[in-house]
Each structure stands twice: as structure tokens, then as C-alpha cells.
LOLOSE-781873 format. One line per 4 residues: number of its first residue (from 1); their letters; for each residue x, y, z of C-alpha. Coordinates in steps of 0.2 Angstrom, whole numbers, plus 5000, padded with zeros to 4 digits. Example, Ala and Ser with C-alpha at 12.3 -4.5 7.8 and 13.67 -1.06 7.14 Angstrom:
// residues 2
1> as> 5062 4978 5039  5068 4995 5036
***
This chain:
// residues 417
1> xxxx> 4989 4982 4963  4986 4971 4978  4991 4979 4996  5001 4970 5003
5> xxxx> 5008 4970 5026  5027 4972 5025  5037 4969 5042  5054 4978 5036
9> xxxx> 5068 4977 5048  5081 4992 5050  5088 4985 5068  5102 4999 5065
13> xxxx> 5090 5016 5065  5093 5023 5078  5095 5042 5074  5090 5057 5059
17> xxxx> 5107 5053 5047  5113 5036 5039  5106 5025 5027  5094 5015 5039
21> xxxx> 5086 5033 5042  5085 5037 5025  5076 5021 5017  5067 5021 5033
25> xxxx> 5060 5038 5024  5061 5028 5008  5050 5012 5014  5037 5025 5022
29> xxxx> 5035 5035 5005  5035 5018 4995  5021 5009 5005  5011 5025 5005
33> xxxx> 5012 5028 4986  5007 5009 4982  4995 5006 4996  5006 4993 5006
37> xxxx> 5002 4992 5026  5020 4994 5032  5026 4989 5051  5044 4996 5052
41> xxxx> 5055 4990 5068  5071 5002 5074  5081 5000 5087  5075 5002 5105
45> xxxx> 5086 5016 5107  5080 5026 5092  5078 5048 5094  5060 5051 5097
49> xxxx> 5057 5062 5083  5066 5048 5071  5052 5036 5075  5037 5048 5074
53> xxxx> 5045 5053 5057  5046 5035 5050  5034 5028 5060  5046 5014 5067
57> xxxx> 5044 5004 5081  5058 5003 5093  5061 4985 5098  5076 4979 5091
61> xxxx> 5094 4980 5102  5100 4977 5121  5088 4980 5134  5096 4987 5151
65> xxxx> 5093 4970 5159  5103 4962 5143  5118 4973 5146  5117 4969 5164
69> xxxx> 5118 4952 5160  5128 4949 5145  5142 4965 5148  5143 4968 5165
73> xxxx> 5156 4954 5168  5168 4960 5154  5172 4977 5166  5181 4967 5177
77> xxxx> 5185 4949 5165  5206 4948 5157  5208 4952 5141  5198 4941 5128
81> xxxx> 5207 4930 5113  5201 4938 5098  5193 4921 5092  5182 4920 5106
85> xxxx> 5176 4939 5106  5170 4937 5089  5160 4924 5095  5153 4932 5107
89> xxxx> 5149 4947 5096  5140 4933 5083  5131 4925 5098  5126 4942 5106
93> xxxx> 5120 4950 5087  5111 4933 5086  5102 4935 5102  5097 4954 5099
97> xxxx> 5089 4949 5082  5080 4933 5088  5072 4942 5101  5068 4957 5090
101> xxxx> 5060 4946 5078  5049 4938 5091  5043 4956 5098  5042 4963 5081
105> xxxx> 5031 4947 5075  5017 4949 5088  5015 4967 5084  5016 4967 5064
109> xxxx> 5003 4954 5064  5009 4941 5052  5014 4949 5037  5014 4944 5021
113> xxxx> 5034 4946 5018  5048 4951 5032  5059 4962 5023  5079 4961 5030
117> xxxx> 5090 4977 5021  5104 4975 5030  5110 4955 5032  5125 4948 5039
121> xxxx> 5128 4931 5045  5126 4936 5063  5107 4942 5058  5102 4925 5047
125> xxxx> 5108 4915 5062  5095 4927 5075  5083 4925 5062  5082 4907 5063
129> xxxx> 5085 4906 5079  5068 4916 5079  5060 4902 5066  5063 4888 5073
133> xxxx> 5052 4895 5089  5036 4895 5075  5026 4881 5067  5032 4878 5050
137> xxxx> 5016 4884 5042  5018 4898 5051  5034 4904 5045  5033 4920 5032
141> xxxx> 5040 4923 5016  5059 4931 5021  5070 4945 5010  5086 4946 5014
145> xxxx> 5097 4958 5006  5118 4957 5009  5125 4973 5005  5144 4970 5014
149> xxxx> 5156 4956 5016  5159 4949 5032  5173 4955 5040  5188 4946 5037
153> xxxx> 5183 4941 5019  5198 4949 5007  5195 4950 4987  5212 4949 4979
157> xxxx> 5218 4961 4965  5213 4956 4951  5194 4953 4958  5194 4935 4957
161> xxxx> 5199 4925 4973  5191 4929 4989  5200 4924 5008  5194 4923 5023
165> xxxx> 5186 4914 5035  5166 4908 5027  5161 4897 5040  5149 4908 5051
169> xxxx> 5140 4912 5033  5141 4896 5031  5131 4888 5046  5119 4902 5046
173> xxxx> 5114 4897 5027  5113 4880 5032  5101 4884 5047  5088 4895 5035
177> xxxx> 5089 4880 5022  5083 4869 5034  5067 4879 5041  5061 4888 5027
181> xxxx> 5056 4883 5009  5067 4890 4995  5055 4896 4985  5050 4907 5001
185> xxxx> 5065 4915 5002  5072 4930 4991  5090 4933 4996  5100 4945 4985
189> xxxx> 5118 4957 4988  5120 4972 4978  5137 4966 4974  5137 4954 4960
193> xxxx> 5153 4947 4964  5148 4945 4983  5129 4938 4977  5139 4925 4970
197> xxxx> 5149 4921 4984  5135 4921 4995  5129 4909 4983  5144 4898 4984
201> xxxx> 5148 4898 5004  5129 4896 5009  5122 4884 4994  5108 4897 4992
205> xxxx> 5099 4907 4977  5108 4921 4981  5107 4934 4967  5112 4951 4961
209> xxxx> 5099 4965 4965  5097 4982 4962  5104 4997 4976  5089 4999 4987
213> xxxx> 5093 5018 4990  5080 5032 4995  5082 5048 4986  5074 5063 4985
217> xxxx> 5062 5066 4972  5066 5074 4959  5057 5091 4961  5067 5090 4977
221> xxxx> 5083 5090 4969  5079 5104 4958  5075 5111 4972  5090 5111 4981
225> xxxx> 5101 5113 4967  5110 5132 4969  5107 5143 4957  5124 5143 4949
229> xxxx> 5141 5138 4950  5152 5143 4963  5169 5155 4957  5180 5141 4959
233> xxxx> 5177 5123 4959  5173 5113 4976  5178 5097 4979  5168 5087 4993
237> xxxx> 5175 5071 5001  5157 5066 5011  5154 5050 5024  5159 5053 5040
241> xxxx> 5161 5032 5042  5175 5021 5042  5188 5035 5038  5205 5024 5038
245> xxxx> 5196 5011 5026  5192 5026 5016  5205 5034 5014  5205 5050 5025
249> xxxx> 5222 5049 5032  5228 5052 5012  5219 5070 5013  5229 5081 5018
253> xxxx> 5242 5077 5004  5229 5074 4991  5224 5092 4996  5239 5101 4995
257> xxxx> 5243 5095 4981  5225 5099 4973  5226 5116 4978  5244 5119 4974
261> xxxx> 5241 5115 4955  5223 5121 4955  5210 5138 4963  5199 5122 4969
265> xxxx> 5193 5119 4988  5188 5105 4999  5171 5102 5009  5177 5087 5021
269> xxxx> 5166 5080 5033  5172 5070 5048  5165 5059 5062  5167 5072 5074
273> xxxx> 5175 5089 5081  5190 5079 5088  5193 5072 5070  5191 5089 5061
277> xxxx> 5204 5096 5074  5217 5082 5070  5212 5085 5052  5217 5103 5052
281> xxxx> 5232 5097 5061  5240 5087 5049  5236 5100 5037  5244 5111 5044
285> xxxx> 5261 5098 5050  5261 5096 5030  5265 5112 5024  5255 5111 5012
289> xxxx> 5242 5127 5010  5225 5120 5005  5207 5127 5005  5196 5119 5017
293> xxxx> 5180 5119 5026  5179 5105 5037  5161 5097 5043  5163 5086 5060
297> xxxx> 5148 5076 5061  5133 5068 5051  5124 5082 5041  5106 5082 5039
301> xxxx> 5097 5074 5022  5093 5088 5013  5109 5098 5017  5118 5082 5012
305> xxxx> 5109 5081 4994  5113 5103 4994  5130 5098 4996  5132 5087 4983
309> xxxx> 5121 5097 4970  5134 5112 4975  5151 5102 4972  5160 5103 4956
313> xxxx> 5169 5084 4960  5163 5070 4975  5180 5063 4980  5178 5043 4989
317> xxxx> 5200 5042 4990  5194 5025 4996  5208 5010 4998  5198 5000 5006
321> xxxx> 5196 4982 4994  5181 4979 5002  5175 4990 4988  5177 4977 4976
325> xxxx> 5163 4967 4987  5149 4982 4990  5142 4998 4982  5143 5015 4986
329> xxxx> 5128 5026 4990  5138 5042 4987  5141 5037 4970  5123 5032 4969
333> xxxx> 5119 5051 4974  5132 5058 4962  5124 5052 4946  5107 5056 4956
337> xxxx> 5115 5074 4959  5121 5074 4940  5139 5076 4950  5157 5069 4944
341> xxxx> 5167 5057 4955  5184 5053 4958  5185 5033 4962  5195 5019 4964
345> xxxx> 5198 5008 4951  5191 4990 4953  5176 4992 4962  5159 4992 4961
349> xxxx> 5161 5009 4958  5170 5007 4941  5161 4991 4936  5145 5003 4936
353> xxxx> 5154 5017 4927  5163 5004 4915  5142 5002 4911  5140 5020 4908
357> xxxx> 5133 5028 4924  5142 5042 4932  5157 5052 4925  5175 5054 4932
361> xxxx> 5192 5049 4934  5196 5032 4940  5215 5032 4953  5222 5013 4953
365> xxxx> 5236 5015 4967  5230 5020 4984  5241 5033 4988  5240 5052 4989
369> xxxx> 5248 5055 4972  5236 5043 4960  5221 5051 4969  5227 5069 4967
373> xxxx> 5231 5065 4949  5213 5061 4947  5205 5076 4956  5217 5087 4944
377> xxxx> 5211 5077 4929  5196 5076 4934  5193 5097 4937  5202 5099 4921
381> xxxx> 5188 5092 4914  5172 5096 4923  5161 5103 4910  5162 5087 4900
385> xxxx> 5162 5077 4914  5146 5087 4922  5137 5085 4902  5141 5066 4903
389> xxxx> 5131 5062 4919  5117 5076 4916  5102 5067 4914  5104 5051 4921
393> xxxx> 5095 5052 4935  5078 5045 4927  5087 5029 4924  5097 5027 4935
397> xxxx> 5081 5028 4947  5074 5016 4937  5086 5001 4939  5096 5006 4959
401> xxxx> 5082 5012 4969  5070 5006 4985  5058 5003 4973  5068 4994 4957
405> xxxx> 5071 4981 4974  5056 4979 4980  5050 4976 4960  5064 4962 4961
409> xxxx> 5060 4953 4976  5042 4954 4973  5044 4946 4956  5056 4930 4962
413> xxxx> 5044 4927 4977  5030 4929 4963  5022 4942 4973  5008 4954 4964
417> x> 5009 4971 4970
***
């Protein structure tokens, strides 16, 4: 196996919870078990102890003399047409990645592939912004992985027909096709319905590629597995992200009704104390009794994977469409975790049970009563439902993780390592 100097870009680390922190942990172990030299870049505002962890260096992101200059005058400007803040927002993203690049550059000294886990149009427009500063001989091999739709881009019901507005995607694509070489670029989304709109809007080689998430390893996970089930069964709804577009403001119903018609309980984790507290007040404005330990904040990696060893079901009452355009790591660390979901119906969370992994009960309508339905199904079933997904974790390792990516990548750039 040939080594191989890796710049990987995780522009968004900036603390010890979230999926840049953990595959920053994943890009570490990887390029230490295969002998790669690895320069990872954070933001410049990045915990301490998160960068001697990974080994990340913190260069990416506003420096106080940017926000001086770029922000300062919005404290005292009108309001802002909506239009013209996102380009602003495009412009400002743009900035932050060019002239992370061109710091990041200097100190990885030219490496063989620059490695993007997290792309947007806003990042592909900073990165050529970036590119076009260098010779054209000098320009490296790029991986760019889309992993979410733009904002704004809408997939209808039936998964077919996607709105929205493409032409940012669009321009940057257009920009990386004129400065680098096709055959130089590896550009993939986890999504194959979004690699091949990608595809479609930018007129790139934009391909379906495998989830590139870390996971413990599996002496770990044994590890942290309990020793046996709880009394009565515990249903966890986890991510503290994006709560409306996941549906948090169905819990409370989906709860009372849970627990009225069974002896289950909830773990729910929520962006903070202030969320937890209007939590437990809707609960209680319900009148609906339910069992539940609330969790404000992010929790720690290996009391996340306790967690979700330790739950009978992992509820994701998502409503948001945008499902149907990117993956899910919980479910990822469900089948991991050999635990059951309950999911929506037409996402990539059903596509990938519909091939076998996972187990649970899929809810089509995003309301309270369709998802409480399927929590009650669900638990009525658990033992079969828990004996489906035992043992799936070798292969499902095999085909979504950090290292089934970099296996991808590496083969359509022709790379041998």
C-alpha cells in the first residue's frame, strides 16, 4: 500500500460533538492504520483539547479583523431583502473557504489529494476562487463529497421532481470545470437521488458514494453495550439539530400517546436547557402523562453510542422532505448498534431498509398519530425487529463507512493505496 499526504477539510470542527468531530477521529484512525500522512484543517475557533485530539489545524472561518470588516456595518444597516442576504452569506462562505485553502495549502505541503466531506455550492465556489490563485500544474487532485441539498431545493412526494432555485450550484460547477481536469476530480453525494441531480445542474461526474461515517470499533461497542435489557422498553429520539425540521414539536403527542397505550419511556435530547424546559412544558400543557428523561445539549461520543446500545427503539419523527435528498447517521448507528428505528417513509432511510439494512416500522404521514402508530408497532414487535438487525454491523461497515469512501474515491481518481 502506497502512503499517500491527505489535506481533508472539516472547515465546521469546531467542538468534541458532531459529525465533523467524529470523522475528524475517523480520518485520524484511518490514515494511522494505512500509513497515510494526514493534514487536517478545523476552524480557527476550534476547543483546544478538540484539536490536540484530532490533530487539526485551526485555519478555517472569520478572523476578528474579517468580522470587523464584513459584519460590523450590519449592526447599524436596515433590514436586508432576503435575495441579497443570501448572497451575502454565498460570498462571505466563499471568502472564508478561499482563504482557508490558501493557508491550509502552505502548511500541508502539497498533498497528493484535498479531501472536501462536507460540500455546498458556497465551498466549490471558495474553492476555485482558491484555484485559480495556482498554476494549473500545480492544482491537486480534489474530493468533494455533497452530503445535503442546498437550501431551498424541494423533492416532491412521489421522489421524482425536484424545485428550487439551482443556479449558485450551478455557477460554482461551471467554475471547477474550467480549472481543473475531470479526470482529477472525484465528486460524489450520499444521496443517489441528489448525486444525480448534482449531476444534472452542474454537468459534472457526480456519483453515488458510500456514508463516510466513523464508528467505534467493534470491540467498543461491545464494550459499551449494557449488560441486559432494561424492565421496560426505552425509546430514544437523539440529535439535538434542526428540531422543527425533525420533527420535535410532534413529541409531546407522540409520547402521550406512546405511553398511554404502552409501559415504554423516552430519552430525548434537545439543543439546550431552554429547549428541554419548553419541552417539559408542552408536555405538561398536553395532559398527556408520558415517561421522560430529557437531555439538553450534545452528549459525548461514547455516551452517545451507550445510549443507542441501551434503547429498545431510535425514534427520527422527521417531516422534513429533505430526507428524501440526504442520509441519516443515526440510522447508520442504529444498524451499527444492532437497534430498531422508527422512520419516515420515502427517504433515504427507507430506500436503505427497502435493501435490507436496519429493522422497524416505517410512518408515511408527518403527524403525531402515524408516528405514534409506528412507535406502538414497532415495540410490539422488538424481539423480531432487534433479531432482524443483529449482525449487520460487519457489512454494513463494509459498504457506509470512512473507509468504504476513501476506497471509492481512491479507485475513480485511480489512486493505489
Amino acid at each position: 500500500m502506497s502512503a499517500l499526504r491527505l489535506m481533508v477539510v472539516h472547515n465546521q470542527l469546531v467542538g468534541p460533538t458532531g459529525h465533523a468531530y467524529t470523522e475528524s477521529l475517523g480520518w485520524r484512525r484511518l490514515c494511522d492504520t494505512r500509513g497515510h500522512d494526514l493534514s487536517l484543517f478545523a476552524s480557527r475557533w476550534a476547543d483546544p483539547a478538540v484539536l490536540a485530539e484530532t490533530g487539526a489545524r485551526p485555519v478555517f472561518g472569520l478572523t476578528e479583523a474579517d468580522l470587523g470588516r464584513f459584519l460590523a456595518a450590519d449592526a447599524i444597516a436596515a433590514p436586508t431583502p432576503a435575495d441579497v442576504a443570501r448572497l451575502q452569506a454565498f460570498m462571505l462562505t466563499s471568502f472564508e473557504v478561499a482563504s482557508g485553502c490558501r493557508d491550509a495549502w502552505g502548511l500541508a505541503h502539497e498533498p497528493d489529494l484535498v479531501i472536501f466531506p462536507w460540500t455546498n455550492a458556497a465551498l466549490l465556489n471558495g474553492v476555485a476562487d482558491w484555484l485559480v490563485e495556482l498554476a494549473p500544474e500545480q492544482r491537486p487532485r480534489l474530493v468533494f463529497n455533497v452530503v445535503q441539498p442546498e437550501p431551498g431545493w424541494v423533492i416532491d412526494a412521489a421522489n421524482v421532481e425536484v424545485s428550487g432555485d439551482f443556479s449558485w450550484m450551478r455557477f460554482a460547477c461551471r467554475r471547477l470545470r474550467a480549472l481543473v481536469d475531470p479526470a482529477r476530480v472525484a465528486l460524489t453525494a450520499v444521496e443517489p437521488r441528489l448525486a444525480r441531480l448534482v449531476a444534472k445542474v452542474g454537468d459534472v461526474d457526480c456519483r453515488p458514494g458510500p456514508l463516510h461515517k466513523f464508528y467505534p470499533t467493534p470491540e467498543a461497542i461491545e464494550a459499551l453495550r449494557p449488560a441486559g435489557p432494561a424492565a421496560a422498553p426505552i425509546v430514544s429520539a437523539l440529535g439535538a439539530d434542526r428540531p422543527r425540521e425533525k420533527g420535535w414539536d410532534l413529541l409531546p403527542d407522540v409520547m402521550g400517546a406512546v405511553c398511554a397505550a404502552t409501559d415504554a419511556s423516552f430519552f430525548v435530547q434537545v439543543s439546550s436547557r431552554e429547549a428541554g424546559e419548553a419541552l417539559s412544558g408542552h408536555l405538561h400543557a398536553a395532559g398527556r402523562p408520558a415517561r421522560v428523561t430529557i437531555q439538553p445539549g450534545a452528549l459525548p461520543t461514547e455516551d452517545y453510542f451507550r445510549r443507542v446500545l441501551a434503547s429498545d427503539l431510535i425514534l427520527m419523527p422527521y417531516i422534513d422532505r429533505a430526507y428524501a435528498l440526504m442520509p441519516s447517521g443515526i440510522f447508520a448507528d442504529a444498524v451499527v448498534c444492532g437497534t430498531p428505528v422508527a422512520a419516515p417513509a420515502r427517504t433515504w432511510i427507507s430506500d436503505r431498509m427497502a435493501e435490507g439494512w436496519g429493522a422497524g416500522e416505517l410512518f408515511d404521514a408527518p403527524a403525531a398519530g402515524p408516528v405514534a402508530d409506528a412507535v406502538i408497532r414497532a415495540l410490539s414487535r422488538r424481539d423480531e425487529l432487534r433479531a432482524t438487525v443483529a449482525g449487520q454491523a460487519p457489512a454494513w461497515r463494509r459498504a457506509h463507512s470512512l473507509e468504504a469512501y476513501v476506497d471509492t474515491v481512491f479507485a475513480r481518481l485511480g489512486v493505489i493505496a
